[in-house]
C-alpha positions, 0 to 999 in steps of 0.5 A: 083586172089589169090585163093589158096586150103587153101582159098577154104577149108575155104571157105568150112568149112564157108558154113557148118557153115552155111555161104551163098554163095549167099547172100556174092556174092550179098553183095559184088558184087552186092551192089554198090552206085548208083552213081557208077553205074551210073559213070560206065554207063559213062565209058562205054559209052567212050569204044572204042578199037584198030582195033584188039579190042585187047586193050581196053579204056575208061574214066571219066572226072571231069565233069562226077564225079560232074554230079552223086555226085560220090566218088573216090571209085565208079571207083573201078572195072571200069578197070574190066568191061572195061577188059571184051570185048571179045577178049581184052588183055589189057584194060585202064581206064583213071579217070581224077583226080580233079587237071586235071592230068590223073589217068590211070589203065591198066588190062591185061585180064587173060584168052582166051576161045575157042569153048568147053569151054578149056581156056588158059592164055593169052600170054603177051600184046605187048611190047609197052602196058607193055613199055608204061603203066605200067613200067614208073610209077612202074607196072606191064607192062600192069598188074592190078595196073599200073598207070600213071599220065598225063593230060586229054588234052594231051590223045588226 
């Protein structure tokens, strides 16, 4: 996130001016189309993870898009939900795309929360993920953004 104290002091001066926390955050994150609730809903169903759970997937297929009457757009934050397991360090989403190649997003979770709530950022995923899914197609080796194009028969 790129939150800085320039951002939270304008956030501050929007609140006494009268701006609702509340009502932004629900307009913002809790006002999804229903068909990409339910593509997500999908997505979910896919999860799976390592033995470790230290990485984290799932998918949609072309089939699941015409099911719900879903856009490209209803795939935005999939990646997150996906990245949310406990104990996951990397997560992917992989969004068959309508020529039947493979869009794949890859998110490397932020922070690790221990008992009393201290919370540390994560060390790296293993070089394999960063190797693998980021840095062929020009990411971040396993950071929010990376993409990879393949095809949905050959991720097996």
């Amino acid at each position: 996130m790129n939150v800085t104290p320039r951002t939270m002091e304008i956030a501050a001066e929007m609140i006494r001016l009268g701006a609702s926390p509340n009502t932004i955050a629900e307009n913002v994150f809790e006002n999804k189309p229903f068909a990409a609730q339910k593509l997500l809903g999908r997505a979910l169903d896919s999860l799976q993870c390592s033995p470790d759970c230290r990485i984290v997937w799932a998918h949609v297929t072309q089939a699941n898009f015409q099911e719900f009457g879903a856009t490209d757009e209803a795939t935005e934050g999939v990646v997150n939900a996906v990245r949310s397991v406990q104990g996951a360090e990397v997560a992917l989403f992989f969004r068959e795309m309508p020529s039947g190649r493979l869009r794949i997003r890859c998110a490397r979770a932020k922070l690790r929360c221990f008992p009393g709530g201290a919370a540390v950022r994560r060390r790296r995923p293993p070089a394999g993920v960063r190797l693998h899914a980021g840095r062929p197609a020009g990411g971040g080796g396993g950071t929010a953004g990376g993409r990879r194009a393949a095809r949905m028969a050959d991720a097996g």
